[in-house]
Structure formats: C-alpha cells, structure tokens
ZABAPA-983019 format. One record per atom (N, C-alpha, C): atom name; residue in three letters; x, y, z. Coordinates in pm, whole numbers, plus 50000, padded with zeros to 5 digits. Layout:
ZABAPA-983019
  atome  residu     c1     c2     c3
     CA     ALA      X      Y      Z
...
***
This chain:
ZABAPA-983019
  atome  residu     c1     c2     c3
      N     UNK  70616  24310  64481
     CA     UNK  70502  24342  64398
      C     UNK  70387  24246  64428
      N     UNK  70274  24289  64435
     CA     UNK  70159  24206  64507
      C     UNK  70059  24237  64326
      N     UNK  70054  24105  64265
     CA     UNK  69949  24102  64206
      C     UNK  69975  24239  64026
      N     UNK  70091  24249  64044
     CA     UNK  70141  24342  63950
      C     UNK  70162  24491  63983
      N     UNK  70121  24520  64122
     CA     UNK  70148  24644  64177
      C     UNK  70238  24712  64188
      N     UNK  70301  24825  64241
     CA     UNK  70393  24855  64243
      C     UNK  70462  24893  64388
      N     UNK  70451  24848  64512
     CA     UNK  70439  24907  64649
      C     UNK  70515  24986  64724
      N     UNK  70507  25126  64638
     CA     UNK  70590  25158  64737
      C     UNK  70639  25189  64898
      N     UNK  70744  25273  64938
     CA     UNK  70698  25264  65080
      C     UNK  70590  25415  65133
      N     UNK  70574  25469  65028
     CA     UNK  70505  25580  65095
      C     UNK  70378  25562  65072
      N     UNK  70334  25427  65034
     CA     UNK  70197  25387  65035
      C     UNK  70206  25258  65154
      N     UNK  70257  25252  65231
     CA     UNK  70207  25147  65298
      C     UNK  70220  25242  65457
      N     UNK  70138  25173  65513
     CA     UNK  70114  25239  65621
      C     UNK  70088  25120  65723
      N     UNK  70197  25126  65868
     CA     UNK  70191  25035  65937
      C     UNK  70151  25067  66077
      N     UNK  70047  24981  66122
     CA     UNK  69938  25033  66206
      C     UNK  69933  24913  66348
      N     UNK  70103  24875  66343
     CA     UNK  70158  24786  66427
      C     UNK  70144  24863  66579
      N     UNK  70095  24765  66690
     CA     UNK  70057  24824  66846
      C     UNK  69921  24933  66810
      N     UNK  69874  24959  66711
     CA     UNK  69746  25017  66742
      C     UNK  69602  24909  66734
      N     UNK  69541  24942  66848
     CA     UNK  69433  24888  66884
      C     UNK  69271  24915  66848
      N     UNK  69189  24866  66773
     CA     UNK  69061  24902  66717
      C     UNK  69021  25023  66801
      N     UNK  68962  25094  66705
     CA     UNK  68954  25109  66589
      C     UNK  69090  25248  66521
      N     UNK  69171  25222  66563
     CA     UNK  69267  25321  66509
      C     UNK  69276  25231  66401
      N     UNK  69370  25126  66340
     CA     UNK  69377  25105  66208
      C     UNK  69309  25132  66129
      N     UNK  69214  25073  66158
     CA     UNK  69103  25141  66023
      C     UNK  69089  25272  66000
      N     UNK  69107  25396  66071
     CA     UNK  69059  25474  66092
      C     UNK  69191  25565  66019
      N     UNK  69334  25531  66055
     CA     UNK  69438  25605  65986
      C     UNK  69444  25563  65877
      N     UNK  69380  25388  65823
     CA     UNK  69408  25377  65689
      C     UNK  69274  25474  65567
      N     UNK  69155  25486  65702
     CA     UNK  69068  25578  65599
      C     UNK  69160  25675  65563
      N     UNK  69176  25819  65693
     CA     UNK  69261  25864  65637
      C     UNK  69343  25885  65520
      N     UNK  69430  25814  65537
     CA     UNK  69547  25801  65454
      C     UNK  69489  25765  65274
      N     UNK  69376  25679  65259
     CA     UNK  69294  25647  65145
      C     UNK  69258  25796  65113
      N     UNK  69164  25844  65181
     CA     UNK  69085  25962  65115
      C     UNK  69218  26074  65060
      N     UNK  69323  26034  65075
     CA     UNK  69441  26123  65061
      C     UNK  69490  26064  64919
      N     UNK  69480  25966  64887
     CA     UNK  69517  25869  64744
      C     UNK  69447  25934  64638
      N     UNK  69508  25915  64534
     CA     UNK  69428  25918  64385
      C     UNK  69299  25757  64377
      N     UNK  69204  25790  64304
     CA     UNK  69166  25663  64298
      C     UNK  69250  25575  64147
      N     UNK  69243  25469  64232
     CA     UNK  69373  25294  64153
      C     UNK  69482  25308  64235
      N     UNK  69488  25379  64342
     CA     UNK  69649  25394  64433
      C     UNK  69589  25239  64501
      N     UNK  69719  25177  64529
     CA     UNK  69633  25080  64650
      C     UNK  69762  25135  64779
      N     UNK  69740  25083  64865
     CA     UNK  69777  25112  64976
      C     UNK  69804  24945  65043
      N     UNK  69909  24971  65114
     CA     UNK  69989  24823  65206
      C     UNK  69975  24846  65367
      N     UNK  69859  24821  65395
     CA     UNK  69872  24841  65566
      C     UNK  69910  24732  65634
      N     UNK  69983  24771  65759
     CA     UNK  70053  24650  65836
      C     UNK  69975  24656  65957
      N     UNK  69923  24545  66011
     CA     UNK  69855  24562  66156
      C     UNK  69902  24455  66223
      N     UNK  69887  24419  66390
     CA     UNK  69848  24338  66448
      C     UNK  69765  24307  66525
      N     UNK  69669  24385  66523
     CA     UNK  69537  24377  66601
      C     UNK  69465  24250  66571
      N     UNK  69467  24208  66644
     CA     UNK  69357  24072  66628
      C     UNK  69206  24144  66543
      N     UNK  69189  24196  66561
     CA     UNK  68988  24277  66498
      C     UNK  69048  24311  66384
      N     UNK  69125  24342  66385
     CA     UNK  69179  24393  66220
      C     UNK  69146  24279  66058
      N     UNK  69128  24161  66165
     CA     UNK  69125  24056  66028
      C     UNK  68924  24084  66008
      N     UNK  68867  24129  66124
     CA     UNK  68737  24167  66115
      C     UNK  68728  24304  66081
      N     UNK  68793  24370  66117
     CA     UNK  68735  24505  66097
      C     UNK  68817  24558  65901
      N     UNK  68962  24530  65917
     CA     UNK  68977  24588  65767
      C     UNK  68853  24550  65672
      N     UNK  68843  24399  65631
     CA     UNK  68766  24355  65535
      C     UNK  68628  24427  65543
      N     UNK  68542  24445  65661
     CA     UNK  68425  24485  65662
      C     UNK  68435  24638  65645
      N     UNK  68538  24732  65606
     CA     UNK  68571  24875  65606
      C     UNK  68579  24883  65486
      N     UNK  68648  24767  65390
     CA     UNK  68678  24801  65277
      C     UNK  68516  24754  65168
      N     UNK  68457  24685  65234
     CA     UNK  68349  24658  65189
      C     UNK  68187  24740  65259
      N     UNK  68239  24875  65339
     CA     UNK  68114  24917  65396
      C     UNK  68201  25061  65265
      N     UNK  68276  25072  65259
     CA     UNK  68354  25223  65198
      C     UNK  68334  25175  65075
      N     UNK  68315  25107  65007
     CA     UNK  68381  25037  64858
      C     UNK  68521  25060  64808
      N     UNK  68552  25008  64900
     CA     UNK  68729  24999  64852
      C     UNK  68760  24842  64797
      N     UNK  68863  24840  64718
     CA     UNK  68865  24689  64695
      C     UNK  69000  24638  64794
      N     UNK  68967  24489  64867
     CA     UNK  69051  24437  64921
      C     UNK  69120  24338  64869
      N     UNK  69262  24378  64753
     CA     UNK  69301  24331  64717
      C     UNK  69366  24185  64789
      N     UNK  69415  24214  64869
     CA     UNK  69496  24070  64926
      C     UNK  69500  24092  65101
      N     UNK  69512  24016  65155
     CA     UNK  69543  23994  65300
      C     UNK  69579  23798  65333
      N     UNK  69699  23817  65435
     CA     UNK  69766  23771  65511
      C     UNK  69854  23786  65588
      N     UNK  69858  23674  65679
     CA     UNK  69871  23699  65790
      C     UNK  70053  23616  65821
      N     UNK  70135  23649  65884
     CA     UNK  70280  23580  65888
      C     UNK  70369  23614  66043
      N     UNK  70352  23557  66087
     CA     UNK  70410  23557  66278
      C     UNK  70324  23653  66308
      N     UNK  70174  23675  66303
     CA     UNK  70103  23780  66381
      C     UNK  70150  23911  66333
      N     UNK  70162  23959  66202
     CA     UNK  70156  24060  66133
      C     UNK  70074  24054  66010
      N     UNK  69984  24113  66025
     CA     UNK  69859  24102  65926
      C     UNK  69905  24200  65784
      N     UNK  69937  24142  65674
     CA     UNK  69956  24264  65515
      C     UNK  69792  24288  65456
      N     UNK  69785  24382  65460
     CA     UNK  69659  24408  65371
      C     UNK  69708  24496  65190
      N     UNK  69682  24460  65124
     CA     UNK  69660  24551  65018
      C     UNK  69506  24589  64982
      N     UNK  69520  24746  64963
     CA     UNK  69336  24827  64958
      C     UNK  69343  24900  64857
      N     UNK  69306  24869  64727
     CA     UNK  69270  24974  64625
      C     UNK  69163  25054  64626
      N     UNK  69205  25172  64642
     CA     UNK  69062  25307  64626
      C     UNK  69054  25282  64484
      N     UNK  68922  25320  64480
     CA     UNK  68866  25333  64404
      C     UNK  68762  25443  64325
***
C-alpha cells in the first residue's frame, strides 16, 4: 500500500525494456481507461522516464503521487484525476 492506496495488480502497468517515449505513452493509455481517483503503479527502466513521467503527469494534470527508484527499476504511482 503506497500512501493508503490500495494497488492492485491490474492497475500497475510495467513498462520494463521499453524505450521513450513508449512508457509514457502506454501509461496515457492505460489512464484515460481509469475512473478518475484510480491511481495507477507503473514500472519502468528507462533512464528519461525519471524526466519524462514527472513532466507528463504535470503537462496532463495527473497527480504524481510517489516515485522511486531501487536496482534501476523506477515505481511511479499516478492518480487521474
């Protein structure tokens, strides 16, 4: 549980070996598919990803609940909104 959430696995979406701009692009996806207050758990390792999620969730207005990073696997949590 991240922050009182609830995560399941059919909200997280792992976007491991894809290279900019696919992450961002399946996690739009996958968002515009959410209710808004769903958050979503994306997994990446793209190096741009620590640039590109944050600036996606703040060009879309999504909120970026949490991100870090642990042996070069980046967790994001993204609440639509």
């Amino acid at each position: 549980m991240v922050f009182g959430l609830d995560m399941t696995t059919n909200n997280t979406l792992d976007t491991c070996g894809l290279l900019c701009p696919l992450p961002v692009l399946k996690a739009a996806k996958r968002l515009r598919a959410m209710a808004p207050g769903a958050t979503l758990r994306m997994l990446a390792d793209d190096p741009a990803a620590i640039i590109d999620v944050p600036h996606f969730c703040s060009e879309q207005g999504y909120d970026l609940v949490s991100s870090e990073d642990a042996g070069g696997i980046q967790t994001y949590v993204i609440r639509k909104t």
